[in-house]
N, C-alpha and C positions, 0 to 999 in steps of 0.2 A: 714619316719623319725618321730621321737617320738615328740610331741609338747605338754607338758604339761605346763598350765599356772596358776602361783598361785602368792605371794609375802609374805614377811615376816610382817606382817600386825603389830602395837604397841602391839595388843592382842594376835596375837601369841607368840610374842616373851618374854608377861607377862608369856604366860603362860609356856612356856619353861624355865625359870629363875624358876618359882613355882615348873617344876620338877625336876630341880636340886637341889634345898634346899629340897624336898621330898625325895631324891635318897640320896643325903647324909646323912639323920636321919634316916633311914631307914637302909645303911649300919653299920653308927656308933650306933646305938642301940643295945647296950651289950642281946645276948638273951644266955638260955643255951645251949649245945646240942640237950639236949630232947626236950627242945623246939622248937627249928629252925627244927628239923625235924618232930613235928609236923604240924608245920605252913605250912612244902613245902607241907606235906601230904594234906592236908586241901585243898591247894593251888591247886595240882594237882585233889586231887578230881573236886573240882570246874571249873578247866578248863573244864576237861573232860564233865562234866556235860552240862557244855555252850558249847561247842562242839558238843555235841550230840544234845541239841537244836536249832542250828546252821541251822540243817539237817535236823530239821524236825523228830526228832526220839528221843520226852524225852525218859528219862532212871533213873530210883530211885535212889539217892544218896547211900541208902543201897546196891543195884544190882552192884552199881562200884567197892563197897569196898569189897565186896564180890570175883566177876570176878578177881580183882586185886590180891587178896587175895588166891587164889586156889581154893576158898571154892566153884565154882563151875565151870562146863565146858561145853562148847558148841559147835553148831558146827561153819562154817563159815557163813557170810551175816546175822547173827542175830547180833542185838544192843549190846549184851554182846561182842559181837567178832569185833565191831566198838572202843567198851573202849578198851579193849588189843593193837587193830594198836594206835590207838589216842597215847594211854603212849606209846608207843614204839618210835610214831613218837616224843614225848615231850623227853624223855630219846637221842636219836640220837642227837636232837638241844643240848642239854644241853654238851655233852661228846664230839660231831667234829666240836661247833661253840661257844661257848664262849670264846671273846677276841680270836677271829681267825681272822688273817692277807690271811685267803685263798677266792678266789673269790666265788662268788657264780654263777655259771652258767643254762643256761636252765636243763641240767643235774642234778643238785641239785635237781631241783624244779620236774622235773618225778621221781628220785629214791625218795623224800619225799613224793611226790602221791602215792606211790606205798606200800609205808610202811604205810601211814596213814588210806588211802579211797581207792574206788573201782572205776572204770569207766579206760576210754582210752584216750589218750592225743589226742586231734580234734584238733592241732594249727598249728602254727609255731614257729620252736625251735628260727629262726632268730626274729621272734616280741617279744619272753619271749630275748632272748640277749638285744636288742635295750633296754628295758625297763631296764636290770639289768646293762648294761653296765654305763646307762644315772644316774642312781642311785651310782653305785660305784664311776664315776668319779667326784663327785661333792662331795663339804665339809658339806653338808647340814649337821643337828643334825641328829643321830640317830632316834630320833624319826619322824622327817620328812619320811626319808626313810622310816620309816617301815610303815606310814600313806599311802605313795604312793603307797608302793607296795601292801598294801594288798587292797587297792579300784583300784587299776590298775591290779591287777589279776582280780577281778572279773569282771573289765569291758570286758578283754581278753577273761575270762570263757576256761581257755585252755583242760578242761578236760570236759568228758562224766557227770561225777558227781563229788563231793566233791570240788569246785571250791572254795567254801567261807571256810570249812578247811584249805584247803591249803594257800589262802589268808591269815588267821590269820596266820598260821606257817611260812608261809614267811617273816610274819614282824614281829613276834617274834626273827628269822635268822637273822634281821638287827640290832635290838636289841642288842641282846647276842652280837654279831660279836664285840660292843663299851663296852660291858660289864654290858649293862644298861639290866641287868637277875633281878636285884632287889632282889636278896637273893633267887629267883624261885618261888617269889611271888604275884606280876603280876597274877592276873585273865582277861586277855584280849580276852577273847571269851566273857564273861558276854555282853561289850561294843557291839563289834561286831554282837552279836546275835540282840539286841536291834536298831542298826543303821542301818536297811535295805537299807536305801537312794543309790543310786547311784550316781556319777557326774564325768561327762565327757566336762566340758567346767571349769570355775573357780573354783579351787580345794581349794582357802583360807577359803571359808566356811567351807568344809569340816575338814579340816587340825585343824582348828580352834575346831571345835565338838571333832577331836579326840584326841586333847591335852587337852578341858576339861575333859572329862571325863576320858585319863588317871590319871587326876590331882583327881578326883571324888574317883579312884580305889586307889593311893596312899595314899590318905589320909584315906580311910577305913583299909589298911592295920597299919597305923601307929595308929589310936585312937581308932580302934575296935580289931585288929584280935592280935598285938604286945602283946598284955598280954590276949590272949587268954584261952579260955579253949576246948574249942569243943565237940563234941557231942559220942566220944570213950570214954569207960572207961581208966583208964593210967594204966591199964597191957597190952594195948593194944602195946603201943609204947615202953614198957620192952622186951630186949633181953633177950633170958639166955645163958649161961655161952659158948654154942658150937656154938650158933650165934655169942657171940662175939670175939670167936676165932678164927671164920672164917674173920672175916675183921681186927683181928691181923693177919694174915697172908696173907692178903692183903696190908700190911701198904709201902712196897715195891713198887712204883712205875709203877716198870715192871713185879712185881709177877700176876701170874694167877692162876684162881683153876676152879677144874671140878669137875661134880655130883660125880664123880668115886674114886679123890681125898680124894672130903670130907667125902665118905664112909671109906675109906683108914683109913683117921688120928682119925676117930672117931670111926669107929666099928660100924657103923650104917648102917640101912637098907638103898636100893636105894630110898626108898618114903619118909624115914626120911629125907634123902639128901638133895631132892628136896623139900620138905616143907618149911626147914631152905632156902635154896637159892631163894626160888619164894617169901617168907617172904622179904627176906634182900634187895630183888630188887625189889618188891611194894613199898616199906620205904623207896625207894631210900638211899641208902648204896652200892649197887652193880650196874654194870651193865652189862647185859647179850651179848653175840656176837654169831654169828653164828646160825644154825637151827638143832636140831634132837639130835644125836649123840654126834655131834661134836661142841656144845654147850658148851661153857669157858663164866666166870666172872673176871671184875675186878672192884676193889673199885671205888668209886665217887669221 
């Protein structure tokens, strides 16, 4: 039986109050379009980045945007091909768990390994249940949950490799699930790369470090990155005209499009196709399903 022991301490519960007036400025802050997809880009760059530092395997900020970008290809089990699962696994959270009333089961947490990192689940599906059940049935904040779950996976360590991955992405899934995605701006790999600590007896300390410094990471998004500029020129983040018409023809809900499609309405070649759509889903605009052939998009 799962016995974890912590308590709602005066400073946790400061600090939980601090990120809800954080969470609220943050959503009520008028941005543009182009800006807020900016920022996610940024945002995602940056997870990625701490992600892959997470593991032991830096990776050039240029080499992400690149990978991400088409602009080059590799094969598997190289760090380029660690960004590609990473965003996929960040794209999956974003599309089947924000503001989701669906559980989350041991099941989640292996097809998430699966899409993310490499290795083999060494555990038991019944001690990942115990742990997600004890989390679901309790009214804790959202943030608590995802504190628990990502230093109680790693104390599990259920996989061969990528344990502390997954860990962050799991409590990212707690997250999102309350709606607290932050606009997809949230860099919480940063925190987690830097808090190697363990703790397996009183988790208030801990609980406590992880709500400063998401309060650290909040308040960098709101007074540093909120009127941002970044380090892309802004043609970068200019569609043109067959880009944008491809996610006007997404505007449908239940519309979807394929490479073969967009050859169709455009008259364009298959690598044009695919340039425009690998473009639109880096930028998070699209998002991609299925593998090979049989590959469809639909809007974000």
């Amino acid at each position: 039986m799962i016995n974890l022991s912590y308590n709602l301490s005066p400073t946790l519960k400061s600090f939980l109050d601090k990120i809800e007036l954080l969470r609220q400025k943050i959503l009520l802050t008028p941005l543009s379009p182009k800006s807020e997809l900016r920022l996610r880009w940024e945002a995602t760059v940056n997870r990625i980045y701490w992600s892959m530092m997470i593991i032991a395997k830096p990776i050039n900020k240029n080499m992400i945007v690149k990978q991400l970008t088409g602009q080059q290809n590799t094969g598997k089990r190289t760090q380029e091909h660690q960004v590609v699962k990473y965003k996929k696994a960040l794209d999956y959270i974003k599309e089947n768990w924000l503001v989701s009333d669906e559980n989350i089961t041991p099941k989640t947490i292996i097809a998430l390994h699966s899409i993310a990192s490499y290795g083999k689940f060494n555990s038991s599906q019944a001690r990942l249940k115990e742990l997600l059940d004890y989390l679901q049935s309790s009214t804790e904040h959202p943030v608590i949950q995802a504190g628990i779950a990502y230093i109680e996976i790693i104390n599990i360590s259920p996989f061969t490799e990528g344990n502390r991955q997954i860990a962050c992405l799991l409590g990212l899934i707690f997250l999102y699930k309350s709606g607290y995605d932050f606009r997809g701006l949230l860099v919480l790999e940063e925190y987690l790369h830097k808090n190697t600590n363990s703790y397996s007896q009183n988790l208030t300390p801990y609980l406590e470090s992880f709500t400063s410094t998401m309060i650290t990471q909040l308040e960098k998004i709101i007074y540093s990155d909120l009127s941002s500029r970044g380090n892309l020129p802004s043609s970068f983040w200019q569609l043109n005209d067959r880009q944008k018409s491809i996610i006007n023809f997404l505007e449908n809900p239940d519309a979807t499009i394929t490479n073969k499609k967009v050859q169709n309405l455009f008259k364009i070649s298959q690598i044009t196709a695919s340039r425009d759509l690998a473009r639109l889903v880096a930028l998070g605009q699209l998002f991609a399903h299925g593998k090979g052939r049989s590959v469809f998009y639909t809007r974000v």
